[in-house]
mmCIF entry with sequence, helices, sheets and N, C-alpha, C, O atoms, coordinates in Angstrom:
data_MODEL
# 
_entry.id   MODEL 
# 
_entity.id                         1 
_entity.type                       polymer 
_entity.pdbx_number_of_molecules   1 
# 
_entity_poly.entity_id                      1 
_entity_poly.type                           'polypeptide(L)' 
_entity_poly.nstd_linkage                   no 
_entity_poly.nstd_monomer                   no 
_entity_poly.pdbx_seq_one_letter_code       
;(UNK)(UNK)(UNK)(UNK)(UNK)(UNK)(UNK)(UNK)(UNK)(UNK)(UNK)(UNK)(UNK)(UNK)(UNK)(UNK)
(UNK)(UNK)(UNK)(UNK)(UNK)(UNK)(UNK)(UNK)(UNK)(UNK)(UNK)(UNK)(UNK)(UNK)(UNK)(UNK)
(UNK)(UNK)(UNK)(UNK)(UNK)(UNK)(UNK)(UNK)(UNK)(UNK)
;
_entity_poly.pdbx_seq_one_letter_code_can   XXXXXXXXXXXXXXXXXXXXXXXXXXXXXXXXXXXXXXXXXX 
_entity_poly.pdbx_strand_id                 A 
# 
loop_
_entity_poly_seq.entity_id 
_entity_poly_seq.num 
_entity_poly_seq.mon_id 
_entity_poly_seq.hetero 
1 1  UNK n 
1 2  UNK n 
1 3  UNK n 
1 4  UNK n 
1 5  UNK n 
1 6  UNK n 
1 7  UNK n 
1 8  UNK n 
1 9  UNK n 
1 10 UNK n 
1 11 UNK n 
1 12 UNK n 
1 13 UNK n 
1 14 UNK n 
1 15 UNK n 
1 16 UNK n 
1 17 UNK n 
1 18 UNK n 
1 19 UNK n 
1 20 UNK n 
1 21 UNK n 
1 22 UNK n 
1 23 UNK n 
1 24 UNK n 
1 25 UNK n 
1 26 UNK n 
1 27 UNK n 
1 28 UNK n 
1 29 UNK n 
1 30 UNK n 
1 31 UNK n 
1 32 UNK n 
1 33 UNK n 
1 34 UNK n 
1 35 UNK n 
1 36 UNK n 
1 37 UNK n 
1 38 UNK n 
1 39 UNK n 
1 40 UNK n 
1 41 UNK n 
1 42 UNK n 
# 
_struct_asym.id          A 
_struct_asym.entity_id   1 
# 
loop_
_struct_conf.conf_type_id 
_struct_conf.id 
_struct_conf.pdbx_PDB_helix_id 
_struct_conf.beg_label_comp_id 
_struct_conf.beg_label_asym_id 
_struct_conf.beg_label_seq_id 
_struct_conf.pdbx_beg_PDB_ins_code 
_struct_conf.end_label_comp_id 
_struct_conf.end_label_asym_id 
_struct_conf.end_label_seq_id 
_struct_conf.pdbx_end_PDB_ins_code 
_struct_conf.beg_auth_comp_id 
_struct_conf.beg_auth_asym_id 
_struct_conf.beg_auth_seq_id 
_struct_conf.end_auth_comp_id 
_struct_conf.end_auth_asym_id 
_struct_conf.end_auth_seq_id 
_struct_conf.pdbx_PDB_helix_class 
_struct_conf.details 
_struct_conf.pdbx_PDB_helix_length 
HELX_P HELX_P1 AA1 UNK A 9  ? UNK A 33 ? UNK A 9  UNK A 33 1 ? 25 
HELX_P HELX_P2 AA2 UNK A 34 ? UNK A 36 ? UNK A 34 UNK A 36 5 ? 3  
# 
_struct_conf_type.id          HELX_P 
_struct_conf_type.criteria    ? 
_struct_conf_type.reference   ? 
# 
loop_
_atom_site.group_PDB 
_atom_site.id 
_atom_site.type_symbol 
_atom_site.label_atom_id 
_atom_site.label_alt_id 
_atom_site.label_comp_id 
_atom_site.label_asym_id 
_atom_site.label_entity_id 
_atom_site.label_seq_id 
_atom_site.pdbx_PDB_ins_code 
_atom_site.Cartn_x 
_atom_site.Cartn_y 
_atom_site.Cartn_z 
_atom_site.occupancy 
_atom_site.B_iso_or_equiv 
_atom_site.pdbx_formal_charge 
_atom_site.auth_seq_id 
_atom_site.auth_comp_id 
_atom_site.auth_asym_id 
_atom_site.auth_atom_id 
_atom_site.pdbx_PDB_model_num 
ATOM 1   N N  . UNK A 1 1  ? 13.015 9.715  -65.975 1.00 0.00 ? 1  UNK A N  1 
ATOM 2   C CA . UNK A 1 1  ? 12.299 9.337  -67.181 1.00 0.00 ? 1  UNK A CA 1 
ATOM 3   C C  . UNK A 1 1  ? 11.160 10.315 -67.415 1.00 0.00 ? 1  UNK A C  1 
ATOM 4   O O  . UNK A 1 1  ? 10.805 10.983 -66.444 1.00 0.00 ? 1  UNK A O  1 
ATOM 5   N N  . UNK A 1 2  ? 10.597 10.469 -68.472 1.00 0.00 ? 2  UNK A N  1 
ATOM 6   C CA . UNK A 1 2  ? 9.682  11.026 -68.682 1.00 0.00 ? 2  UNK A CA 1 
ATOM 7   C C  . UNK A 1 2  ? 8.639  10.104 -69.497 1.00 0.00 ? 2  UNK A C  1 
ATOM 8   O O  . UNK A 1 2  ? 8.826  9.015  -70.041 1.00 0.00 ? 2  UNK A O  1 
ATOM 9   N N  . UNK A 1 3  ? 7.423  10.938 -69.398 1.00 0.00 ? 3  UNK A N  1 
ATOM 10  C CA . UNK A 1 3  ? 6.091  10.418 -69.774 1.00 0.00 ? 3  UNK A CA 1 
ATOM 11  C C  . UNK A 1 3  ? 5.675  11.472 -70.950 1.00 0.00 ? 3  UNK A C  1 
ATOM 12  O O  . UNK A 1 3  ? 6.172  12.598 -70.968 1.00 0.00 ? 3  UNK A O  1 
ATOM 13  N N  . UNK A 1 4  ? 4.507  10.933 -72.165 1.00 0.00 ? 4  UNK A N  1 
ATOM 14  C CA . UNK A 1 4  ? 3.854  11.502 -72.542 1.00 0.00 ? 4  UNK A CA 1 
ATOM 15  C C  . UNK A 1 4  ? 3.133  12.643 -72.550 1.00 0.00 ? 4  UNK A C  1 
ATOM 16  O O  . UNK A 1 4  ? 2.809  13.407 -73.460 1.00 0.00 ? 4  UNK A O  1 
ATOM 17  N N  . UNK A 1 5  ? 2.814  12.626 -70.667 1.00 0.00 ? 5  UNK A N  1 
ATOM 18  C CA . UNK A 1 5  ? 1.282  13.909 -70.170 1.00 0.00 ? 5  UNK A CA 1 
ATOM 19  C C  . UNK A 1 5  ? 1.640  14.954 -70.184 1.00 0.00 ? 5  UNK A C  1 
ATOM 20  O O  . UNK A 1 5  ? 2.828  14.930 -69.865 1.00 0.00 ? 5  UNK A O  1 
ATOM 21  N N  . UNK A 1 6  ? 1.388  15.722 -70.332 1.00 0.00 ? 6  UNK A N  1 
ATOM 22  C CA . UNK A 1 6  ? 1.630  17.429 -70.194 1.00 0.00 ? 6  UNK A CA 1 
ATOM 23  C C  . UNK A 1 6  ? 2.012  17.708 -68.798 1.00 0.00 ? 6  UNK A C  1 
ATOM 24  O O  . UNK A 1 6  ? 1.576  17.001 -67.889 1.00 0.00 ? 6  UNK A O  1 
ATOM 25  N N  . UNK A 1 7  ? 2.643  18.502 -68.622 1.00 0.00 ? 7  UNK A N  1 
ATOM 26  C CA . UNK A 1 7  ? 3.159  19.043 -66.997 1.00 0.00 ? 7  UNK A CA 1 
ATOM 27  C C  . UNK A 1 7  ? 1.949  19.439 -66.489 1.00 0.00 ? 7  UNK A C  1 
ATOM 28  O O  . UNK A 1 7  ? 0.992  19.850 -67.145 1.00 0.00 ? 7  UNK A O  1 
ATOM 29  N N  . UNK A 1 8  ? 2.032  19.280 -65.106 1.00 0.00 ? 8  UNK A N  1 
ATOM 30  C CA . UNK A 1 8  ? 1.390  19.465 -64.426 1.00 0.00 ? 8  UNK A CA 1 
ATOM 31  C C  . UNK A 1 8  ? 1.167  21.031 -63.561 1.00 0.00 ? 8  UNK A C  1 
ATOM 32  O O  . UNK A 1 8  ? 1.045  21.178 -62.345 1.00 0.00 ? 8  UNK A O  1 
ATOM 33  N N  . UNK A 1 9  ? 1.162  22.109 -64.647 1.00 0.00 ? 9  UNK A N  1 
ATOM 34  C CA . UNK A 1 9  ? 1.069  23.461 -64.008 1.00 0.00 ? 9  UNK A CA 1 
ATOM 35  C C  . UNK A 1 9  ? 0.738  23.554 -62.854 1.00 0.00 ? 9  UNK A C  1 
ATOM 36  O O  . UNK A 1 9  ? 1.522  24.062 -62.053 1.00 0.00 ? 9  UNK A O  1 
ATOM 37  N N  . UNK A 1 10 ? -0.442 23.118 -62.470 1.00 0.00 ? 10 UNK A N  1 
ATOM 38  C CA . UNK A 1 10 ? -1.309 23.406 -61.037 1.00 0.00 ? 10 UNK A CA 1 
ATOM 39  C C  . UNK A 1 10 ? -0.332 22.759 -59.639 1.00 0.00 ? 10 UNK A C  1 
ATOM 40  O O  . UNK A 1 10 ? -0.449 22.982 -58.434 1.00 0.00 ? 10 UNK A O  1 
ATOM 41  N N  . UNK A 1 11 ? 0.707  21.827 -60.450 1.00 0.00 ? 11 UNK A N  1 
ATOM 42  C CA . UNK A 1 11 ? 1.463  21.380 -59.277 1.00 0.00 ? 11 UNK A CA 1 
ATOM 43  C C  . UNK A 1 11 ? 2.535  22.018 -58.933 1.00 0.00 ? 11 UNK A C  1 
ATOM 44  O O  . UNK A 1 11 ? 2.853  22.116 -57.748 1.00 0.00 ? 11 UNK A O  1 
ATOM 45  N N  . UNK A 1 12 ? 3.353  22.620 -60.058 1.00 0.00 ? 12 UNK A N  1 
ATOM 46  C CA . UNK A 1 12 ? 4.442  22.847 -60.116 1.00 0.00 ? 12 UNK A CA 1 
ATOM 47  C C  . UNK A 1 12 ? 4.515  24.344 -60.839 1.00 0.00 ? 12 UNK A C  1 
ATOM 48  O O  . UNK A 1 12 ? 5.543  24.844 -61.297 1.00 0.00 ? 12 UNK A O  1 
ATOM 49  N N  . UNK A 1 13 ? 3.239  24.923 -60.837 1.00 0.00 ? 13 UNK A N  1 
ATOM 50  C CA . UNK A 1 13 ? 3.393  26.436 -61.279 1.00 0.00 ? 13 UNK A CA 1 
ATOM 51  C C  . UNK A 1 13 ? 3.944  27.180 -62.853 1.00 0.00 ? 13 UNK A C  1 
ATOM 52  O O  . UNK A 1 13 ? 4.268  26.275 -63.622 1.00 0.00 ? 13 UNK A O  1 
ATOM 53  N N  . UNK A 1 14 ? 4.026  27.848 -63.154 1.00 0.00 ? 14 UNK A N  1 
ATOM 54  C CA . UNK A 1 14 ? 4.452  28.325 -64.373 1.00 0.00 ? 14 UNK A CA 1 
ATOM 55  C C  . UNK A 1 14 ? 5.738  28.290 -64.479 1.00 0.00 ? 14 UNK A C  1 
ATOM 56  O O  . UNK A 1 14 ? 6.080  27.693 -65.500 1.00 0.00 ? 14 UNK A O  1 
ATOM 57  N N  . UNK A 1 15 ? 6.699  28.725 -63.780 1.00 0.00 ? 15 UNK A N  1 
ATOM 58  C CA . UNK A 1 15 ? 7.781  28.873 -63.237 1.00 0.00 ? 15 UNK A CA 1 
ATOM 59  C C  . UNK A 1 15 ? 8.864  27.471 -63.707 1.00 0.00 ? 15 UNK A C  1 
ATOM 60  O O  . UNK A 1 15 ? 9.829  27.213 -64.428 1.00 0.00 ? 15 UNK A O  1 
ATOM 61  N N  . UNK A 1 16 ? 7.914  26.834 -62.726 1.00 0.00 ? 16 UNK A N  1 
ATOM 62  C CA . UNK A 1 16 ? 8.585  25.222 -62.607 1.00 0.00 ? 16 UNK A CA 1 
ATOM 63  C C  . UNK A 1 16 ? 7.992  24.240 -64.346 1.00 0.00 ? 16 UNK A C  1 
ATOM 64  O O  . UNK A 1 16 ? 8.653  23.296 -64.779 1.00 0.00 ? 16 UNK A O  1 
ATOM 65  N N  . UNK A 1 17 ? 7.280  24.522 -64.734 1.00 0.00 ? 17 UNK A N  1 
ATOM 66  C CA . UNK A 1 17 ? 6.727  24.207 -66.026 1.00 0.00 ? 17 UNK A CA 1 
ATOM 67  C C  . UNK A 1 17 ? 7.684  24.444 -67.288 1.00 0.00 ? 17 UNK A C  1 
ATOM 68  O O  . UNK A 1 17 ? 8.055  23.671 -68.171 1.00 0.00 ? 17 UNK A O  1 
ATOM 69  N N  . UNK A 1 18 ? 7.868  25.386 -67.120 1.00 0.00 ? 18 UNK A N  1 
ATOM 70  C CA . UNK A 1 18 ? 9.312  26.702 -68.065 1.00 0.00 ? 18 UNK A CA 1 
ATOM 71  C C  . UNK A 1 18 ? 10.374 25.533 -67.972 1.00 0.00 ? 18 UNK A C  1 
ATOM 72  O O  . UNK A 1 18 ? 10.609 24.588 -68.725 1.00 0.00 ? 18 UNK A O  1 
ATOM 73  N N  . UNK A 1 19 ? 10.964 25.966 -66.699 1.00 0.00 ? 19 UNK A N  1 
ATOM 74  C CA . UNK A 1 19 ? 12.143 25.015 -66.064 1.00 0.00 ? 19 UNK A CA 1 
ATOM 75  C C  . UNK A 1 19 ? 11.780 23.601 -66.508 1.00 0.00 ? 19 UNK A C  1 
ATOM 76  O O  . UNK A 1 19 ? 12.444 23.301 -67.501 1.00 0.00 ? 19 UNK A O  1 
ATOM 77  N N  . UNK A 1 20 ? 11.000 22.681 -66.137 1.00 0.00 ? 20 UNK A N  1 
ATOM 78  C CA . UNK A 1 20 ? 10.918 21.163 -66.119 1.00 0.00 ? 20 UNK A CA 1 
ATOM 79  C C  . UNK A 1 20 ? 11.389 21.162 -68.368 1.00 0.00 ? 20 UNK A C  1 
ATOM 80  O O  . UNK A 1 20 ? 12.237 20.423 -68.869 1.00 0.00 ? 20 UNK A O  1 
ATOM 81  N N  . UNK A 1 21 ? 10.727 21.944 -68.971 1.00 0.00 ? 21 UNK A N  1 
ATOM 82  C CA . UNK A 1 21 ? 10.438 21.934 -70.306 1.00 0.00 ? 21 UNK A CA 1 
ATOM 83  C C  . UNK A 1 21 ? 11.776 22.195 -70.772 1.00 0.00 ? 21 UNK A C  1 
ATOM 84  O O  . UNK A 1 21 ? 12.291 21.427 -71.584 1.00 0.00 ? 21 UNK A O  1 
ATOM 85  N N  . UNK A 1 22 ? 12.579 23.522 -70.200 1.00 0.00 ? 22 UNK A N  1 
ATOM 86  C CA . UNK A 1 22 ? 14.156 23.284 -70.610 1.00 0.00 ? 22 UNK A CA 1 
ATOM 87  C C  . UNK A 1 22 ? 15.099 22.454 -70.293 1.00 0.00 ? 22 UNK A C  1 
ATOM 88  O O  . UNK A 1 22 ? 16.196 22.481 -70.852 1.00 0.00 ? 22 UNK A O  1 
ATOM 89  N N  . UNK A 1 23 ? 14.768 21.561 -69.297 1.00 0.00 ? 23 UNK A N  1 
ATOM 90  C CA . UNK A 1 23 ? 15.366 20.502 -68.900 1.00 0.00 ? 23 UNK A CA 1 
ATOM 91  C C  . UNK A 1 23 ? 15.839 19.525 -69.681 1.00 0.00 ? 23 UNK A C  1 
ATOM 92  O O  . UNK A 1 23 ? 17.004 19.210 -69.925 1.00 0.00 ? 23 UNK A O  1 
ATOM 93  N N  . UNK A 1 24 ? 14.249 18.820 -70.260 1.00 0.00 ? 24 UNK A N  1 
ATOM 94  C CA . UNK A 1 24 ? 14.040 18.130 -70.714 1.00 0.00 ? 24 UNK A CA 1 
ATOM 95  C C  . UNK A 1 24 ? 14.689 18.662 -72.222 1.00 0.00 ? 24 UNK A C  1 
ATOM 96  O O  . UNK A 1 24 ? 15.494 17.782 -72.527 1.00 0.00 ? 24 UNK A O  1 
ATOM 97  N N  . UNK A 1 25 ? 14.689 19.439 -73.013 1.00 0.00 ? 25 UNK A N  1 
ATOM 98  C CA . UNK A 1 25 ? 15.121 19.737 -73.833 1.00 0.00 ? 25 UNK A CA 1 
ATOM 99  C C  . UNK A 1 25 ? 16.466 19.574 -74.175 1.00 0.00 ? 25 UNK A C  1 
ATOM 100 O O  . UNK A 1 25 ? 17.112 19.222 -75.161 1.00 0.00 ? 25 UNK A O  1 
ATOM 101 N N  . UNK A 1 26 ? 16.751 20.095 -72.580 1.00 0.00 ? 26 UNK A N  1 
ATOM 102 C CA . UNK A 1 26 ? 18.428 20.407 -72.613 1.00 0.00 ? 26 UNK A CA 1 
ATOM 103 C C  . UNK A 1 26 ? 18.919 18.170 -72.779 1.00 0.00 ? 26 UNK A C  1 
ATOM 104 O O  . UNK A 1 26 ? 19.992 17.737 -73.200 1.00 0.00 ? 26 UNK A O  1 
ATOM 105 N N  . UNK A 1 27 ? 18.030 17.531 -72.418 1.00 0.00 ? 27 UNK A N  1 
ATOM 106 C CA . UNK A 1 27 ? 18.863 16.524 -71.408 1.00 0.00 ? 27 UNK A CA 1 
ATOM 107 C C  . UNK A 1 27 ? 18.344 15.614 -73.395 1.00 0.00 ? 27 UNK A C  1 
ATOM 108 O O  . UNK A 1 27 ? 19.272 14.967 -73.881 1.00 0.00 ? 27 UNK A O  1 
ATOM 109 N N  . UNK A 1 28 ? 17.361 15.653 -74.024 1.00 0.00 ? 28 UNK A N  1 
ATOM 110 C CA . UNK A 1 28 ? 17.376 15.409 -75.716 1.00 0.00 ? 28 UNK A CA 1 
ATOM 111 C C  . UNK A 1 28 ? 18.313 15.873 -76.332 1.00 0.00 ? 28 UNK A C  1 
ATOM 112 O O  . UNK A 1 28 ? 19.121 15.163 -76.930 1.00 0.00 ? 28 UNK A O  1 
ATOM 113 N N  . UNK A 1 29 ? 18.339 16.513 -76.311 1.00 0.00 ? 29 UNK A N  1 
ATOM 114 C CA . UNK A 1 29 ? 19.692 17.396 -76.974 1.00 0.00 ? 29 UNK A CA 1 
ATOM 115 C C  . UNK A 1 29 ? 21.073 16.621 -77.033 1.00 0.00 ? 29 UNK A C  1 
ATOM 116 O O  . UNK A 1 29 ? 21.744 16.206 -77.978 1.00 0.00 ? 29 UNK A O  1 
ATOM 117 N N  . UNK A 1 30 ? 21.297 16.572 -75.176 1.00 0.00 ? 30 UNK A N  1 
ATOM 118 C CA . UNK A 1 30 ? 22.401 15.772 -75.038 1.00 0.00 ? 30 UNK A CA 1 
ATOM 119 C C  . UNK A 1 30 ? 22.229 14.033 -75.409 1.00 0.00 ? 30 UNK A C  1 
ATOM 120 O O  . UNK A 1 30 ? 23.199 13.339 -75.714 1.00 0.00 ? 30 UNK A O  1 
ATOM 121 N N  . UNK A 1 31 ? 21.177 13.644 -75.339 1.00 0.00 ? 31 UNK A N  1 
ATOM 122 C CA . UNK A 1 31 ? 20.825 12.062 -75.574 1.00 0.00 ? 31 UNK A CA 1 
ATOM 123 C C  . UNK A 1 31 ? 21.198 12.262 -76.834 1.00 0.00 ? 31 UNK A C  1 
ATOM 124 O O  . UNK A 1 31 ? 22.139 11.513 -77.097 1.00 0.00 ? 31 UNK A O  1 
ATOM 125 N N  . UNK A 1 32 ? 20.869 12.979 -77.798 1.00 0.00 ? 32 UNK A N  1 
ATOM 126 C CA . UNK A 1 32 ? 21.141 13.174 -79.287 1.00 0.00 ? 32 UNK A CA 1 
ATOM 127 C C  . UNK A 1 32 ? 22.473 13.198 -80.209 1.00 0.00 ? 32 UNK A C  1 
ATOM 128 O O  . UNK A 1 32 ? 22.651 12.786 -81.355 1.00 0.00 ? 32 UNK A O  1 
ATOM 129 N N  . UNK A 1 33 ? 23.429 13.894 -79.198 1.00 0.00 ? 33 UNK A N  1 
ATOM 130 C CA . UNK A 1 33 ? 24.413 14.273 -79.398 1.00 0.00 ? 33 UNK A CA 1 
ATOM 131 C C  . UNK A 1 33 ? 25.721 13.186 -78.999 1.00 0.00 ? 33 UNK A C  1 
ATOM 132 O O  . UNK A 1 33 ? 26.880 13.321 -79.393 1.00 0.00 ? 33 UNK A O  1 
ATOM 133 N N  . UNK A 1 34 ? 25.250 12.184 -78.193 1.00 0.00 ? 34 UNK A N  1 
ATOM 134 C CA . UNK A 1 34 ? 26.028 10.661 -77.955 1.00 0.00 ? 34 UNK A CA 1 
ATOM 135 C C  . UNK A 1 34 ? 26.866 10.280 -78.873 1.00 0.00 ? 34 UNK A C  1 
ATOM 136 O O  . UNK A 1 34 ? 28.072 10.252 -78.632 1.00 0.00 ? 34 UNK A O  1 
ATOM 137 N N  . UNK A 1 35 ? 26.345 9.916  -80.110 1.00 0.00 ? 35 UNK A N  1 
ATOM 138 C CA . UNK A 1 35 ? 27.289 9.198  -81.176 1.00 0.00 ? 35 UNK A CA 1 
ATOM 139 C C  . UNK A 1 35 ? 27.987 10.297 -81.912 1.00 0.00 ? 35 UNK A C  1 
ATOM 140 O O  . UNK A 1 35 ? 28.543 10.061 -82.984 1.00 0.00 ? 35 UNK A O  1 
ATOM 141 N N  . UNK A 1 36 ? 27.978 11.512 -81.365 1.00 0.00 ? 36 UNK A N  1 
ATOM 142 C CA . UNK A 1 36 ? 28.982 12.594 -81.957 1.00 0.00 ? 36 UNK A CA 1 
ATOM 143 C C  . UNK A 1 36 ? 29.943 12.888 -80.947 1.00 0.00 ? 36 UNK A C  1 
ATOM 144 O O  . UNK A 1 36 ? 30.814 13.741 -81.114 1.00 0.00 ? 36 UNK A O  1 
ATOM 145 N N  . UNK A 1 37 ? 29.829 12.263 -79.980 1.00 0.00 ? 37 UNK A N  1 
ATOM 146 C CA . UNK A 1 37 ? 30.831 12.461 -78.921 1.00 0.00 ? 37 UNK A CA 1 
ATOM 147 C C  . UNK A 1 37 ? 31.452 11.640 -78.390 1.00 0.00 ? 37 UNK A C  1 
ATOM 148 O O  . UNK A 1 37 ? 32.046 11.659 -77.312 1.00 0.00 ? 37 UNK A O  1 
ATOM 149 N N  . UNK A 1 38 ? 31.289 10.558 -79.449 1.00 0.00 ? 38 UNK A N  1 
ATOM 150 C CA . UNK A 1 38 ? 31.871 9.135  -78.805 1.00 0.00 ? 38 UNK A CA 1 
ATOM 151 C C  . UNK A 1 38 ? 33.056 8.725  -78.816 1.00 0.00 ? 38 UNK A C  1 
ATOM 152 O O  . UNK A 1 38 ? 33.620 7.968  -78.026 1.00 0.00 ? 38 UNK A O  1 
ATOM 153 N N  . UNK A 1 39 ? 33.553 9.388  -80.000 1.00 0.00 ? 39 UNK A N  1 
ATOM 154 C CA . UNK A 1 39 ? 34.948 9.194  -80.469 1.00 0.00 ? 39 UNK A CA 1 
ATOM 155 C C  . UNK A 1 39 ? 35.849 10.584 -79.824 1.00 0.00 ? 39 UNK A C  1 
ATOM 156 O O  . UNK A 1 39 ? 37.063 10.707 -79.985 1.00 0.00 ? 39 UNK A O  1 
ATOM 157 N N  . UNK A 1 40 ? 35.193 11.334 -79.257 1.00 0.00 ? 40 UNK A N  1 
ATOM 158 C CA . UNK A 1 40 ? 35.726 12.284 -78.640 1.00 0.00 ? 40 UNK A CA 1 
ATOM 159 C C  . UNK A 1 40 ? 37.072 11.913 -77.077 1.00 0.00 ? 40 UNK A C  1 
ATOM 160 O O  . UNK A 1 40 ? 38.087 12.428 -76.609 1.00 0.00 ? 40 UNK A O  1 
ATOM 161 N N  . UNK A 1 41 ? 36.277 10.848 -76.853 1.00 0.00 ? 41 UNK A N  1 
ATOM 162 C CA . UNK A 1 41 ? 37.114 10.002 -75.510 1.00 0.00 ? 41 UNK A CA 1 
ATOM 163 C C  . UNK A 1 41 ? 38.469 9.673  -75.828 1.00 0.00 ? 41 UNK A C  1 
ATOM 164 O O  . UNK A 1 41 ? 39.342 9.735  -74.963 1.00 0.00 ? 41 UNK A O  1 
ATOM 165 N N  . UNK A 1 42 ? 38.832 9.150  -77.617 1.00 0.00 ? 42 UNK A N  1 
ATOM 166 C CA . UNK A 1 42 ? 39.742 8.429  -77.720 1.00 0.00 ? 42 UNK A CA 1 
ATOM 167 C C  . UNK A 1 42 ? 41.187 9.145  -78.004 1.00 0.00 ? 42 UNK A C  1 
ATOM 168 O O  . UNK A 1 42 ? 42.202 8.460  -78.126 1.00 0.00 ? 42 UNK A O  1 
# 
C-alpha cells in the first residue's frame, strides 16, 4: 500500500527514490488498466 508522504530519500537514497516512484507508477497504471482487461480472459 502506499501513503500520501513523500519518500523518504535519506532512507532509501536517490537511487531507491527513482525506483520506489516507477514502481508505483508502473503498479497505477496497471490498477487502471483492470476493466480493459477484463474481458480479455474470456
Amino acid at each position: 500500500s502506499f501513503n500520501d508522504k513523500p519518500v523518504n530519500e535519506a532512507a532509501v537514497g536517490p537511487l531507491g527514490k527513482d525506483l520506489f516512484e516507477r514502481e508505483q507508477d508502473d503498479l497505477l497504471s496497471d490498477l487502471k488498466d483492470i476493466p480493459k482487461k477484463a474481458c480479455d480472459r474470456r
